[in-house]
C-alpha positions as CSV (number, residue, x, y, z in Angstrom):
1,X,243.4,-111.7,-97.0
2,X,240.8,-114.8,-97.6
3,X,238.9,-114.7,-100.8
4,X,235.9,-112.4,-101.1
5,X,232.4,-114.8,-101.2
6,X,229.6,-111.6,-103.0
7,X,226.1,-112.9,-102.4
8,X,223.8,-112.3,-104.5
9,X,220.7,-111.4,-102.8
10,X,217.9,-111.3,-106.1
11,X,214.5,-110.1,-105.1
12,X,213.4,-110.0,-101.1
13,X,209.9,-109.4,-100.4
14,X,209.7,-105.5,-100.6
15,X,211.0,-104.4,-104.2
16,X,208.6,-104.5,-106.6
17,X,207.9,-103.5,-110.5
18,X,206.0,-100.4,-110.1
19,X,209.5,-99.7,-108.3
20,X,212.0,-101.2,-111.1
21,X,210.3,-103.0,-114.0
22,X,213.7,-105.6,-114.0
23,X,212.1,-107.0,-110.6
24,X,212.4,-110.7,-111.1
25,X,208.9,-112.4,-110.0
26,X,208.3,-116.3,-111.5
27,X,210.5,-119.0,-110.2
28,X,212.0,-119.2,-114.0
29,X,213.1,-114.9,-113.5
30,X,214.3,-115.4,-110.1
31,X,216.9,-118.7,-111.2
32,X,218.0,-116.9,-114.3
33,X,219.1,-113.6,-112.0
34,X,220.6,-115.9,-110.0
35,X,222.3,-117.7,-112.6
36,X,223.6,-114.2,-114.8
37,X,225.1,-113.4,-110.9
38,X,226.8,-116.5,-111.2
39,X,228.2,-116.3,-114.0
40,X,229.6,-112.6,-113.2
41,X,230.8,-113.7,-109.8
42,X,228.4,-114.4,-107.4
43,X,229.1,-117.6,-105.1
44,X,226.1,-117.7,-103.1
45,X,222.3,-116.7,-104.5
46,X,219.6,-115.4,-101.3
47,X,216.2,-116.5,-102.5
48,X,212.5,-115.0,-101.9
49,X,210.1,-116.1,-103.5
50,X,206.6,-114.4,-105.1
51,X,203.4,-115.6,-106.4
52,X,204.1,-115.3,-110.0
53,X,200.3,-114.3,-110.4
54,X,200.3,-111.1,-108.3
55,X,204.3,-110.5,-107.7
56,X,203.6,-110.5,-104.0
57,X,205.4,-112.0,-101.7
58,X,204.9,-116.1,-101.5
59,X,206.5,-118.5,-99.2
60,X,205.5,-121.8,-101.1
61,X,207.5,-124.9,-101.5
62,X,206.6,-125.8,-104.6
63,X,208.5,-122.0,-105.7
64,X,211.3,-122.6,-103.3
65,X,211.7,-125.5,-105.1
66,X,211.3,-124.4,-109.0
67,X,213.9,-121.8,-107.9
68,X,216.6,-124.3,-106.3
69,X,215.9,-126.6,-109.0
70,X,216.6,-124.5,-111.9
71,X,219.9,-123.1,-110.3
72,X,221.0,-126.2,-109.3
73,X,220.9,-127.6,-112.6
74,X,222.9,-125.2,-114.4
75,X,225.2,-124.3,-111.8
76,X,227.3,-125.3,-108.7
77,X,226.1,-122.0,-106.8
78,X,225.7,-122.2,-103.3
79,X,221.8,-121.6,-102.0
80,X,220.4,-119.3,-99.2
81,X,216.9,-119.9,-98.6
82,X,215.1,-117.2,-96.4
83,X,213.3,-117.8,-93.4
84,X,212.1,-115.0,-93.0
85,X,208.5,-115.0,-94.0
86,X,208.0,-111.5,-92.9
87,X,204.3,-111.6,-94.2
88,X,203.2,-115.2,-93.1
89,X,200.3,-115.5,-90.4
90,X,198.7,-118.3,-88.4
91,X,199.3,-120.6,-86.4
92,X,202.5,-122.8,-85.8
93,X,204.5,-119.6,-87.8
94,X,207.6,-120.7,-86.3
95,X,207.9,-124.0,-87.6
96,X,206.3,-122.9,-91.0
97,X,209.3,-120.7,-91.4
98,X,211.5,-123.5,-91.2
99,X,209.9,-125.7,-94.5
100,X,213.1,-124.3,-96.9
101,X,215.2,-127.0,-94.7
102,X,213.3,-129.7,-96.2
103,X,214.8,-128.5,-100.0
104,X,218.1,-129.3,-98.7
105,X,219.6,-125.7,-99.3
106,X,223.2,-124.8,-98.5
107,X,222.5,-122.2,-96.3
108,X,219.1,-121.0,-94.8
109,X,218.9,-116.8,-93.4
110,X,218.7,-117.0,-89.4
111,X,216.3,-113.8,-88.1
112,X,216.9,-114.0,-84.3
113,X,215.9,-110.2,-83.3
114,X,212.3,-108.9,-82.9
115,X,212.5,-105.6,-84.4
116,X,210.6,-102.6,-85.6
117,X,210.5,-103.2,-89.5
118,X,208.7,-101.6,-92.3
119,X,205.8,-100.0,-90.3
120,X,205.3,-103.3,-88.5
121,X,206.7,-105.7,-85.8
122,X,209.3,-108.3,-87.0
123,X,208.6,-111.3,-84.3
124,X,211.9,-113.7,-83.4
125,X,211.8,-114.4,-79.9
126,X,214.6,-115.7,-78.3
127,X,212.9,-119.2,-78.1
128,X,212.8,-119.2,-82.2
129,X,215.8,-118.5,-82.4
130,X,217.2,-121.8,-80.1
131,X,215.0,-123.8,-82.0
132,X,216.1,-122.7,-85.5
133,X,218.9,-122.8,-84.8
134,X,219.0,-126.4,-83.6
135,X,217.0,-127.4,-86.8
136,X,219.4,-126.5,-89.1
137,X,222.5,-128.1,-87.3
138,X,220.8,-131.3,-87.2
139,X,219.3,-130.9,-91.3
140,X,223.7,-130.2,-92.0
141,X,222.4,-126.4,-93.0
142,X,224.3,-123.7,-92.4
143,X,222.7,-120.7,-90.7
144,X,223.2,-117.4,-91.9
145,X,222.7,-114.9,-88.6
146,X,221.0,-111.6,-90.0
147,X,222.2,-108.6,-87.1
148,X,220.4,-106.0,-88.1
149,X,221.6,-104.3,-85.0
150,X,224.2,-104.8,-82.0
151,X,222.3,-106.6,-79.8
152,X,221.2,-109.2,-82.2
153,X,225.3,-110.0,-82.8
154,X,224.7,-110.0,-78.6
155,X,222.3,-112.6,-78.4
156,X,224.0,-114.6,-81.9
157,X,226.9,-115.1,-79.2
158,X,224.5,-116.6,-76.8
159,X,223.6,-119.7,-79.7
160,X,227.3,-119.8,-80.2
161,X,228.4,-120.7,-76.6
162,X,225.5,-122.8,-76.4
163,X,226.5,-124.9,-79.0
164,X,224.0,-124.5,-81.4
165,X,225.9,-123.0,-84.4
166,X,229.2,-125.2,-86.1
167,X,231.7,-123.5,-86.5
168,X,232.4,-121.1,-88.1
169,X,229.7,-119.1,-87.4
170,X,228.5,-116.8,-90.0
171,X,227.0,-113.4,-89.9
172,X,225.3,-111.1,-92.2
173,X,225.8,-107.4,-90.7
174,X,222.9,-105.5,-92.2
175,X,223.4,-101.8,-92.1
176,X,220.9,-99.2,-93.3
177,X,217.1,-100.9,-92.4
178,X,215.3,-98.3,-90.7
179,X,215.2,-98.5,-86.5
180,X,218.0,-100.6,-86.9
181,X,221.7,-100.2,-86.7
182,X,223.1,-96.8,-88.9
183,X,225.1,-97.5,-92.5
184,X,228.4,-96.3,-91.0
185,X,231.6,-97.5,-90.4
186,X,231.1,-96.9,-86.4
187,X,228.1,-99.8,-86.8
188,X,230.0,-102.0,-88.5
189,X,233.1,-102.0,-86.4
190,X,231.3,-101.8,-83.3
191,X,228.8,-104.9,-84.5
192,X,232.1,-106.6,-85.9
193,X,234.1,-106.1,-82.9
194,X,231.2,-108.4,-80.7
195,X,231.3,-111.4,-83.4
196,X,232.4,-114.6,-81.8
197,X,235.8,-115.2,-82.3
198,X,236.7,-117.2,-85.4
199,X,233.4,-115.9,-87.2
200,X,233.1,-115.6,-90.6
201,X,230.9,-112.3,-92.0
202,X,229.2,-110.5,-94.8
203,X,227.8,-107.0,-95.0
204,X,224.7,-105.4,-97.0
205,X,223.8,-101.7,-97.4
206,X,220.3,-100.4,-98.7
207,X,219.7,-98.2,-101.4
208,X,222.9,-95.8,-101.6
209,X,224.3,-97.4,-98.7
210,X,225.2,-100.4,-100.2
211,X,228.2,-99.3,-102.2
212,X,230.2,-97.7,-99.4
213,X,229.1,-100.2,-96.9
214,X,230.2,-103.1,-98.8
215,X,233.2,-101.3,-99.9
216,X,234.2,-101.2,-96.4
217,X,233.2,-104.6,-95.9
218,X,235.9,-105.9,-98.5
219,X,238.7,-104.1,-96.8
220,X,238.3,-105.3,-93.4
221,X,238.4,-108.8,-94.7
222,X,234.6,-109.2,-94.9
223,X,232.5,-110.7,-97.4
224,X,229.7,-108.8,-99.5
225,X,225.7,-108.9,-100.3
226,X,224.7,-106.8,-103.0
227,X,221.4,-106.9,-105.1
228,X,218.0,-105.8,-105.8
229,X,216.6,-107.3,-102.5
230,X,218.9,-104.1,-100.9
231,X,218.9,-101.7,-103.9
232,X,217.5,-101.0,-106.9
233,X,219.8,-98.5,-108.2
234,X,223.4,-98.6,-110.1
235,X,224.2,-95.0,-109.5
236,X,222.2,-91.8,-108.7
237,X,218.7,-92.0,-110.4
238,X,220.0,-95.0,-112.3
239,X,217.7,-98.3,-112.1
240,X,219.9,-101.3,-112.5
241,X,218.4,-103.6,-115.4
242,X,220.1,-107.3,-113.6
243,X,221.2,-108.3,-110.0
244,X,224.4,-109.2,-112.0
245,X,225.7,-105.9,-112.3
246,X,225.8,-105.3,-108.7
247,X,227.9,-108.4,-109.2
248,X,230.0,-107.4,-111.8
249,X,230.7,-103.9,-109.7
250,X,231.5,-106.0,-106.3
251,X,234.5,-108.2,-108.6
252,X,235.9,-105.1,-110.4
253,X,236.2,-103.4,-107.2
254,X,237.2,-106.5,-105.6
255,X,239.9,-106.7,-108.2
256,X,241.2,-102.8,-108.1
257,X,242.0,-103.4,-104.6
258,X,243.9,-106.7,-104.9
259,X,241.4,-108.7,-103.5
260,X,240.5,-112.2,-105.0
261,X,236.6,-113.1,-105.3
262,X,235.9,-116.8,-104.2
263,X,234.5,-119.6,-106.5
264,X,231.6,-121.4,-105.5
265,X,233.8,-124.6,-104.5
266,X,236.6,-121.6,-102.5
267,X,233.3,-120.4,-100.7
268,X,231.9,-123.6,-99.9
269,X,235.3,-124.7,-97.9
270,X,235.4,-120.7,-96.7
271,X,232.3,-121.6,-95.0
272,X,232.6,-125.4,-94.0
273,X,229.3,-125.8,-95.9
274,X,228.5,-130.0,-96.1
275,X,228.2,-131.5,-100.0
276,X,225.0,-130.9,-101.9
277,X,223.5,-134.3,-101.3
């Protein structure tokens, strides 16, 4: 079975202190969780970023940058910046949400599914999807396709067989958000089932989903996201105190079932990522 890649994702843009006082917040936090993952195992690091004043949300170059800067320097991990921008208003959104390409980063998140999300409307029309998705081919950045439910894997195929993903294309199957697909094993092998032939995949579970859901992941030949961005707990009323012992739980698990956890180098050839410039 190919080597297990465990991302890392650190923060998001809905945990928050009041929630877990370990929360990461400054660009310095954020690069040091990051960097404690990677040292326990983690070959790829998903960055948010927050104004360090408030803790809320931020989508700022000048953070992205701190963030990739810091990591960079002191390790060879691979970088996911998000695209997300959930909370970002205004004009021109769509090609706002594409600055993180201009920091160069391994891989950038690839939202392609308007949704019903935390009490509001997640916009991604299909049109910003074709046009992300052409963005990062020609900047050599990998896209990583968040299906949050089966007919986002649906209309993932559709950028696939247009051309506009290199192979292989990769997927993040997230399982758990509400209004989107359940955290069961029926969701994941009936989204898994529909990815393009050839695809390479990672799964995340919130809160006590996570565990189980990435656990199933790793058997099926999947890779893993795990971290405060999808839960903030290490067991039943248990706050975690670092990202890196979701790590740490991913590689022992990893290890009990005979499974070997990829190095950044392993993942970067897993994925076909291009060099860091």
């Amino acid at each position: 079975m190919e080597k297990l890649i465990i991302t890392a994702a650190v923060i998001g843009s809905a945990p928050t202190r009041d929630k877990n006082p370990h929360v990461p917040s400054s660009p310095s936090e954020i690069a040091d969780e990051a960097l404690r993952c990677w040292r326990a195992g983690a070959a790829v690091v998903h960055v948010h970023v927050r104004d360090p004043e408030t803790g809320q949300p931020a989508f700022e170059k000048g953070l992205f940058a701190e963030v990739v800067e810091r990591v960079r320097s002191d390790s060879d991990m691979l970088i996911n910046l998000t695209t997300s921008a959930f909370n970002l208003e205004g004009p021109r959104v769509g090609e706002r949400r594409l600055m993180p390409l201009e920091l160069r980063p391994d891989l950038c998140s690839l939202d392609i599914g308007t949704m019903n999300f935390r009490g509001r409307v997640f916009i991604n029309p299909p049109d910003w999807g074709e046009m992300a998705a052409k963005r990062m081919r020609e900047a050599g950045v990998k896209p990583e396709i968040e299906a949050f439910d089966l007919g986002h894997v649906v209309q993932a195929r559709h950028l696939v067989e247009q051309g506009l993903v290199d192979d292989p294309p990769y997927f993040q199957i997230c399982l758990g958000i509400a209004w989107g697909a359940e955290a069961d094993l029926e969701s994941l092998l009936a989204m898994k089932a529909r990815l393009p032939g050839g695809s390479q995949w990672s799964v995340l579970g919130t809160g006590s989903n996570q565990l189980p859901m990435t656990t199933h992941a790793l058997l099926l030949g999947g890779h893993v996201r795990v971290g405060f961005e999808d839960n903030l707990y290490l067991s039943r009323g248990g706050l975690a105190e670092t990202n890196a012992q979701f790590v740490e739980r991913a590689v022992t698990l990893a290890r009990q079932l005979q499974r070997e956890v990829a190095t950044c180098e392993e993942a970067r050839s897993i994925l076909d990522l291009r060099p860091v410039p």
